[in-house]
BALOBA-1460 file (C-alpha; in Angstrom, 3 decimals):
// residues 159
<rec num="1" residu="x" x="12.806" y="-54.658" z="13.295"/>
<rec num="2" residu="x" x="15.422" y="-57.034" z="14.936"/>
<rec num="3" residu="x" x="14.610" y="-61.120" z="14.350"/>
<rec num="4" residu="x" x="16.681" y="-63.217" z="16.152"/>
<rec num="5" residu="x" x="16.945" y="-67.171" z="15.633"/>
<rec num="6" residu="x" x="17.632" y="-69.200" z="18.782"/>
<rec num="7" residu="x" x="18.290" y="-73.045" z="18.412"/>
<rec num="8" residu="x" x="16.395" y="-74.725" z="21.230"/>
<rec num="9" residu="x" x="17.747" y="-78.260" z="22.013"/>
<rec num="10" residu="x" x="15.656" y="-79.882" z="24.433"/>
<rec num="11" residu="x" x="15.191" y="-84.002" z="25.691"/>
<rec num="12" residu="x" x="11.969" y="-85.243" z="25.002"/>
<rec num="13" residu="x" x="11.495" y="-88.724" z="26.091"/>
<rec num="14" residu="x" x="15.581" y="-89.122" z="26.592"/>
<rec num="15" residu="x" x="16.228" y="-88.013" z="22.885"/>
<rec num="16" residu="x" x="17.869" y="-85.042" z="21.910"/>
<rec num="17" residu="x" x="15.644" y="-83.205" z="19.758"/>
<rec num="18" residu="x" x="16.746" y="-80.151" z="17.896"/>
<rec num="19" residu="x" x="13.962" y="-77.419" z="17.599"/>
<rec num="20" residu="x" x="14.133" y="-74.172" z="16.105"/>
<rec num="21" residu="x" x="12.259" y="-71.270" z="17.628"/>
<rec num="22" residu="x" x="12.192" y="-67.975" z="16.611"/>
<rec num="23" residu="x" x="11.790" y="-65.509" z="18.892"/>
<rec num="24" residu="x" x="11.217" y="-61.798" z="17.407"/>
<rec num="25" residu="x" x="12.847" y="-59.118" z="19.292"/>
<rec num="26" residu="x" x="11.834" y="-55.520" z="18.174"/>
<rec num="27" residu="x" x="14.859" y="-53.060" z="19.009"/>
<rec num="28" residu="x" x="13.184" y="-49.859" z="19.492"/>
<rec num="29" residu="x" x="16.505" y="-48.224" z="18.715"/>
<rec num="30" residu="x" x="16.747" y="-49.422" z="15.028"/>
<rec num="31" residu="x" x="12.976" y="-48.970" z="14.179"/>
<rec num="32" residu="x" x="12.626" y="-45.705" z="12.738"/>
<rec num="33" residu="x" x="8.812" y="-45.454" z="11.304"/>
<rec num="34" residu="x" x="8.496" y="-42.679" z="8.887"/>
<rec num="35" residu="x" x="6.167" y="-40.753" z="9.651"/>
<rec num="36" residu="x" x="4.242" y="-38.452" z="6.134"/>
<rec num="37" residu="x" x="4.283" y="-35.012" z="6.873"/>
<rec num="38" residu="x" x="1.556" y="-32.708" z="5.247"/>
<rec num="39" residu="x" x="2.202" y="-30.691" z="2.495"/>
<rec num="40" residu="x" x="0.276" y="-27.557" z="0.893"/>
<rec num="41" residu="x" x="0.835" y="-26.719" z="-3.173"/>
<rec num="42" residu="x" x="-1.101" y="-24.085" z="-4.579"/>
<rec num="43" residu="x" x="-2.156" y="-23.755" z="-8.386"/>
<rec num="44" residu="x" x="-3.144" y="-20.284" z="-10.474"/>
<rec num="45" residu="x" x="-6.096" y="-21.475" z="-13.104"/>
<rec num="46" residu="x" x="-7.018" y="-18.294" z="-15.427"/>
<rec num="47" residu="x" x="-9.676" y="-18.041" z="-17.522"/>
<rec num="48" residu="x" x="-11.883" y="-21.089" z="-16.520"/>
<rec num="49" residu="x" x="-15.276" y="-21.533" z="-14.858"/>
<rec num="50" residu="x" x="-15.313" y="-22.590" z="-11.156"/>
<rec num="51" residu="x" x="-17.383" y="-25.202" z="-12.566"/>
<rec num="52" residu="x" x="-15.639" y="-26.512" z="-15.268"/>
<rec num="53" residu="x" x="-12.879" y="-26.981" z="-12.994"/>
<rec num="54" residu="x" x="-14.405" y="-28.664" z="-10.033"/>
<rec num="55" residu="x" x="-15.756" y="-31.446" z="-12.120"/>
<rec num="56" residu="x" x="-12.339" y="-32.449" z="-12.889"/>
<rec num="57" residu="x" x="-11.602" y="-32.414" z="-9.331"/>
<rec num="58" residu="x" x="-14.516" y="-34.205" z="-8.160"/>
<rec num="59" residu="x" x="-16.446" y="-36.748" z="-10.478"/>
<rec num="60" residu="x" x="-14.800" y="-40.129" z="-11.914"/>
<rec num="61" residu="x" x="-14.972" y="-38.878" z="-15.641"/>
<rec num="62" residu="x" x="-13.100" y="-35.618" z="-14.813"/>
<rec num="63" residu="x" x="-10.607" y="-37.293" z="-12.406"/>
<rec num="64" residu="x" x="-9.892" y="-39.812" z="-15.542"/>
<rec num="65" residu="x" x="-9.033" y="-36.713" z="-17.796"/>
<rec num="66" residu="x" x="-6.121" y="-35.531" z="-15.828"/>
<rec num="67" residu="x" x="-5.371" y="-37.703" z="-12.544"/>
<rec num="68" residu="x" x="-5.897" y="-41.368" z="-13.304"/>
<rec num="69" residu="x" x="-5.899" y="-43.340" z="-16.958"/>
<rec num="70" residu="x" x="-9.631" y="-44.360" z="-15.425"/>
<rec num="71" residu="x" x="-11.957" y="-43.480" z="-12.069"/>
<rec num="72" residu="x" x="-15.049" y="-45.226" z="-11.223"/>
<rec num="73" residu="x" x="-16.755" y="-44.441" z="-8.017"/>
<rec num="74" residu="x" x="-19.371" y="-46.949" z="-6.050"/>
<rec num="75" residu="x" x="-20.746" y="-44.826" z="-3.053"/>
<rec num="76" residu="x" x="-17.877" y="-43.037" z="-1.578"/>
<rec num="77" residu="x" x="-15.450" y="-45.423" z="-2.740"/>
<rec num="78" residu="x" x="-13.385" y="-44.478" z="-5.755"/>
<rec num="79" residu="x" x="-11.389" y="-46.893" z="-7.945"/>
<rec num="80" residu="x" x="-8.083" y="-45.181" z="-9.118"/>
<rec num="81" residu="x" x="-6.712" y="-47.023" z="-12.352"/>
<rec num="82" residu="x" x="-3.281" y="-46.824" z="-13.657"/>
<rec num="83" residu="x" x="-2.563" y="-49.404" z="-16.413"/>
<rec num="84" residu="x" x="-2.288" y="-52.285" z="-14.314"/>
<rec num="85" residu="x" x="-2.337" y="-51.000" z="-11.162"/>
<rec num="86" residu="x" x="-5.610" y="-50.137" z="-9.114"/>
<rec num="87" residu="x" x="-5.603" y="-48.207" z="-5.797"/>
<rec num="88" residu="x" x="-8.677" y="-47.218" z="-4.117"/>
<rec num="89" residu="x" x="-9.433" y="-44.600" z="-1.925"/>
<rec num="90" residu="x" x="-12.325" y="-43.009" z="-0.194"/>
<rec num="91" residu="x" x="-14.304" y="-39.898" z="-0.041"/>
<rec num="92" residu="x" x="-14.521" y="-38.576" z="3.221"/>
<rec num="93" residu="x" x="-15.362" y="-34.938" z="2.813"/>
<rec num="94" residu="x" x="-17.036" y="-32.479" z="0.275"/>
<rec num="95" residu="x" x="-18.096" y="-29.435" z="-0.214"/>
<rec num="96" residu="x" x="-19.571" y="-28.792" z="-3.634"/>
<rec num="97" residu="x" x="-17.558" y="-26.524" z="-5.776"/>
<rec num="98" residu="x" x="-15.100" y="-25.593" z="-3.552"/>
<rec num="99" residu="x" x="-13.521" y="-28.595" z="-1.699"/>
<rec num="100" residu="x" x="-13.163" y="-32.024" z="-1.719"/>
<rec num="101" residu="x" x="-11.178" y="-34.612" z="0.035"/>
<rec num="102" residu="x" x="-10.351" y="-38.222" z="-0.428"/>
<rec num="103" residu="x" x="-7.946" y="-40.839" z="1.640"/>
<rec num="104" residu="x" x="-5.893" y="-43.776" z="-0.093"/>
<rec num="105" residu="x" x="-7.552" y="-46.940" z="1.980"/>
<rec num="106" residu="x" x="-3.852" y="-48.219" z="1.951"/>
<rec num="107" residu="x" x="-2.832" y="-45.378" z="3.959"/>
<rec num="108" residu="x" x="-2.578" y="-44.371" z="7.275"/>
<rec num="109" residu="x" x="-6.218" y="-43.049" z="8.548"/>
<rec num="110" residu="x" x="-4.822" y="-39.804" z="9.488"/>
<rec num="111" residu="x" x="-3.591" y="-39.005" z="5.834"/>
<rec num="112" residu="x" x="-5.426" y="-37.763" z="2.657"/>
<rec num="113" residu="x" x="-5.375" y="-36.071" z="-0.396"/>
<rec num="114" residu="x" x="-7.052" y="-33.180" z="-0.800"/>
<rec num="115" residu="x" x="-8.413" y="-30.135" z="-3.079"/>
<rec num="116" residu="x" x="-9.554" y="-26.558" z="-2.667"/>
<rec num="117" residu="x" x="-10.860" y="-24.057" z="-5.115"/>
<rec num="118" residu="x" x="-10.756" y="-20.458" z="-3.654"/>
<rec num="119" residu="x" x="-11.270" y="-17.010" z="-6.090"/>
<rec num="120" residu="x" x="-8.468" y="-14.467" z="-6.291"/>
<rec num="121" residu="x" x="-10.706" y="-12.049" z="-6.749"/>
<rec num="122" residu="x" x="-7.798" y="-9.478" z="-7.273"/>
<rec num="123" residu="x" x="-7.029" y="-11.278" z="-10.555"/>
<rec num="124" residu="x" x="-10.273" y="-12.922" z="-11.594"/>
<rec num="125" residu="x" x="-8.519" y="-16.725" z="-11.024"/>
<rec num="126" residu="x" x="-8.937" y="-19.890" z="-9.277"/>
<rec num="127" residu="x" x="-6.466" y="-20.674" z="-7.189"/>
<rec num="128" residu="x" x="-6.120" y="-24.575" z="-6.988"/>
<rec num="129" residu="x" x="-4.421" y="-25.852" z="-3.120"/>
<rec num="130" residu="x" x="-3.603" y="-29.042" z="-3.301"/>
<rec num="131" residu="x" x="-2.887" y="-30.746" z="0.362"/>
<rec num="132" residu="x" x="-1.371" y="-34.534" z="0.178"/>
<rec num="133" residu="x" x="0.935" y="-36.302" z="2.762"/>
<rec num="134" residu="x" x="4.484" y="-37.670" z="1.677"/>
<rec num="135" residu="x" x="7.196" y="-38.941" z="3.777"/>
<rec num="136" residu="x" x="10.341" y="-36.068" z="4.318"/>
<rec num="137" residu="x" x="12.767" y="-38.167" z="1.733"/>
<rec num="138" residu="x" x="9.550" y="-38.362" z="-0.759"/>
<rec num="139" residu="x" x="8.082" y="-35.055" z="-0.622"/>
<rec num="140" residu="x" x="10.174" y="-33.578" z="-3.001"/>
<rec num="141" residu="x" x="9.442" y="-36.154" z="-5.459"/>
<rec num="142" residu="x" x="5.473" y="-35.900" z="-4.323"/>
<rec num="143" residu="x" x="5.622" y="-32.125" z="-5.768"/>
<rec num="144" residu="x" x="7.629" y="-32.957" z="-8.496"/>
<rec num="145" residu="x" x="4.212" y="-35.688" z="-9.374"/>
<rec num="146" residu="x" x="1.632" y="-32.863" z="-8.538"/>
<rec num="147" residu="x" x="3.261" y="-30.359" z="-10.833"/>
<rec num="148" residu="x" x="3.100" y="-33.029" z="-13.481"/>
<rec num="149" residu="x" x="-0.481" y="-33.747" z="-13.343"/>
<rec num="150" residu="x" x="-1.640" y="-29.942" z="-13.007"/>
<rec num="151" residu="x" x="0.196" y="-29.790" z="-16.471"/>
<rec num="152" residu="x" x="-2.044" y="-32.471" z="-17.440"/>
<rec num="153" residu="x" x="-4.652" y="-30.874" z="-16.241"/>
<rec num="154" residu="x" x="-4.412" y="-27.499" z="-17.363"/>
<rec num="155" residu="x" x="-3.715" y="-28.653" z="-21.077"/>
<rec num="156" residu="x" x="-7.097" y="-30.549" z="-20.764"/>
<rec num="157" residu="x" x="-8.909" y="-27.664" z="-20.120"/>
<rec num="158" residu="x" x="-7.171" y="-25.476" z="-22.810"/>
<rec num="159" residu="x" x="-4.485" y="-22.947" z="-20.372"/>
């Protein structure tokens, strides 16, 4: 966004007065809004209950073991602590143990975070798809996160 400052000098009662007015131009040409674009990850989980894993995904306490130093919930609101930070977000969807989504009340409505339990029944393992937003210069570094906290995760529940 363009801001442009225009000095205004009008008479007012035969003085010269100055006055300062800003008038805000948006140039539509230098505006670029970065739009997040959705991305899938998927997860192989061996040797765990579909159970056991879900509550990790799901409830505050398990959330807290892997995903956030704390979680509290009130309703379907979800407080997401990191040290000193705090960022809140909102379940919108859930579908007990299989899939459950949440969306950052920061964020664009249209964006969420969200996760998916499906069986591989071909090798007797949960497969964990993770779905999250992240702007096209961020994504990258968005995966790079993920892959962090499945490690996390995974060490918590003993694979």
């Amino acid at each position: 966004m363009t801001h442009k400052l225009r000095w205004v000098y009008p008479k007012i009662n035969g003085q010269l007065s100055l006055f300062i007015s800003f008038f805000f131009v948006t140039c539509a040409e230098s505006v670029q809004i970065m739009k997040k674009e959705k991305f899938h990850i998927e997860y192989i989980f061996e040797k765990i209950s579909q159970n056991s894993l879900w509550n990790r995904l799901a409830t505050p306490n398990g959330l807290a073991e892997w995903f956030a130093d704390s979680v509290t919930n009130e309703g379907k609101i979800f407080s997401f602590y990191w040290e000193d930070y705090l960022s809140e977000a909102e379940l919108i969807e859930i579908n007990p143990p299989f899939y459950v989504r949440f969306r950052w009340l920061e964020e664009d409505t249209a964006t969420y975070f969200e996760f998916k339990l499906h069986k591989v029944e071909l090798i007797g393992s949960l497969m964990l798809e993770i779905t999250d937003f992240a702007e096209e210069d961020e994504k990258e570094e968005a995966i790079i996160l993920w892959n962090t906290q499945i490690k996390t995760l995974k060490r918590k529940v003993g694979l």
